[in-house]
C-alpha atoms as one frame of an Amber mdcrd trajectory, in Angstrom:
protein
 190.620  93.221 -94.820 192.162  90.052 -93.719 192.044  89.403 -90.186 195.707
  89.387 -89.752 196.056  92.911 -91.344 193.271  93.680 -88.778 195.022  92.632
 -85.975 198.286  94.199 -87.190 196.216  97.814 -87.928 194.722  97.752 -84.381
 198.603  97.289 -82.787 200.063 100.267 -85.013 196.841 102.368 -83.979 197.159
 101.917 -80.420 200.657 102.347 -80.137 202.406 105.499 -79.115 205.806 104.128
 -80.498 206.770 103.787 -84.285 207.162  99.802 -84.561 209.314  97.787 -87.205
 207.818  94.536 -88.356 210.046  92.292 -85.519 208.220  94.540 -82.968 204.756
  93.992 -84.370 205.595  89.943 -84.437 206.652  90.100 -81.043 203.422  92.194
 -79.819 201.192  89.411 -81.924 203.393  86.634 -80.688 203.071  88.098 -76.774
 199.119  89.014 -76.985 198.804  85.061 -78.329 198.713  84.947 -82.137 200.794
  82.839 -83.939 201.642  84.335 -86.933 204.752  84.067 -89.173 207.280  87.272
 -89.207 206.727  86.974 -93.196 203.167  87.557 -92.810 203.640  90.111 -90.815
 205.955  91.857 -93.222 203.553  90.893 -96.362 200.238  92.548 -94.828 202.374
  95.567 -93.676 203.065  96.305 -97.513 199.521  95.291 -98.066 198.118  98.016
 -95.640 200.742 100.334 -96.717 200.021 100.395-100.216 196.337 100.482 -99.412
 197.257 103.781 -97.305 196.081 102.358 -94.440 199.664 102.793 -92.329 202.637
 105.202 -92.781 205.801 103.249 -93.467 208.826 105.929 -91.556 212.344 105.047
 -93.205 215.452 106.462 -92.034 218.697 105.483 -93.414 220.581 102.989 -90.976
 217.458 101.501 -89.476 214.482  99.432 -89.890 211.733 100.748 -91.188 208.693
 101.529 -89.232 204.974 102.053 -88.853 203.218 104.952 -88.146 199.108 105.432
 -87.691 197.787 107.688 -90.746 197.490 110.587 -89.000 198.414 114.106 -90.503
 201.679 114.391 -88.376 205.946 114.603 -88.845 208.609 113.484 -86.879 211.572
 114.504 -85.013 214.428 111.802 -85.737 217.216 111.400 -84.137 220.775 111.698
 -85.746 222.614 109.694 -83.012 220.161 106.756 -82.232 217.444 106.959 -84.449
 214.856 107.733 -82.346 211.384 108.998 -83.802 209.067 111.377 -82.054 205.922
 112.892 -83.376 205.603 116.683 -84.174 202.561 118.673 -85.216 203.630 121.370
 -87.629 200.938 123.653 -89.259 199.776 121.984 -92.212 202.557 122.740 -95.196
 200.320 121.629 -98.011 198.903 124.748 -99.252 202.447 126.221 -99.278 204.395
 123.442-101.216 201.358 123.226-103.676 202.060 126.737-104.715 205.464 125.995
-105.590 204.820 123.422-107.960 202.427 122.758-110.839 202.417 119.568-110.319
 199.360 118.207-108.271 200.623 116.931-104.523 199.118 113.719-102.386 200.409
 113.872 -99.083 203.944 114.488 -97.778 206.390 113.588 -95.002 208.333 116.000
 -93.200 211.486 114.509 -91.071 213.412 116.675 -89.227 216.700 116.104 -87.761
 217.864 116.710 -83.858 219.506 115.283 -81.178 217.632 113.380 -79.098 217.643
 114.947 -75.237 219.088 111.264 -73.881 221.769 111.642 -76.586 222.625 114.888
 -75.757 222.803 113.952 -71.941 225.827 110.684 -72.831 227.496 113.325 -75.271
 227.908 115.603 -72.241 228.976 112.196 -70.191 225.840 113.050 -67.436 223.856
 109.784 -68.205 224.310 106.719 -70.504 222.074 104.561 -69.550 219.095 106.011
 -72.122 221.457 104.927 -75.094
């Protein structure tokens, strides 16, 4: 591994947020190391495809990088937000109703967001 896909791998594993590429460069660019956004985007494929990060997409924003743990995520429909969840382990189930052999999977379910929920109701705004 490259030492920029090291130093990229230790950010997304010791971050409790979900970070898009522009966050990464400006973590890298903050801690001191200079390295272009397009790098940054190039060894995030690199370490995706070598299952090494979790790339979260939802439609309307950025995508963004998750450690490899076995987890899911809340998302929200108003802003976007991600938050972790720990459901039981659905593997077993969805591999009996298929024949087909499964790798992994990526649950993503939708909510409302409580700070969302809060400016809906017109009680705070300042979360949005």
């Amino acid at each position: 591994m490259t030492k920029n896909a090291q130093l990229i791998l230790d950010i997304i594993a010791h971050s409790s947020d979900h970070l898009t590429a522009e966050q990464i460069h400006m973590v890298l660019r903050e801690s001191g190391h200079r390295m272009a956004l397009a790098t940054v985007y190039n060894n995030l494929a690199q370490l995706h495809s070598e299952g090494r990060v979790r790339k979260v997409c939802v439609e309307g924003y950025p995508d963004r990088y998750d450690k490899m743990t076995r987890h899911d995520h809340l998302v929200c429909r108003v802003c976007g937000k991600l938050a972790d969840i720990c459901f039981k382990d659905l593997t077993e189930l969805l591999q009996s109703q298929t024949d087909e052999e499964l790798l992994s999977y990526d649950l993503q379910v939708s909510y409302i967001c409580p700070a969302c929920r809060r400016a809906a109701h017109g009680t705070d705004t300042t979360d949005l």
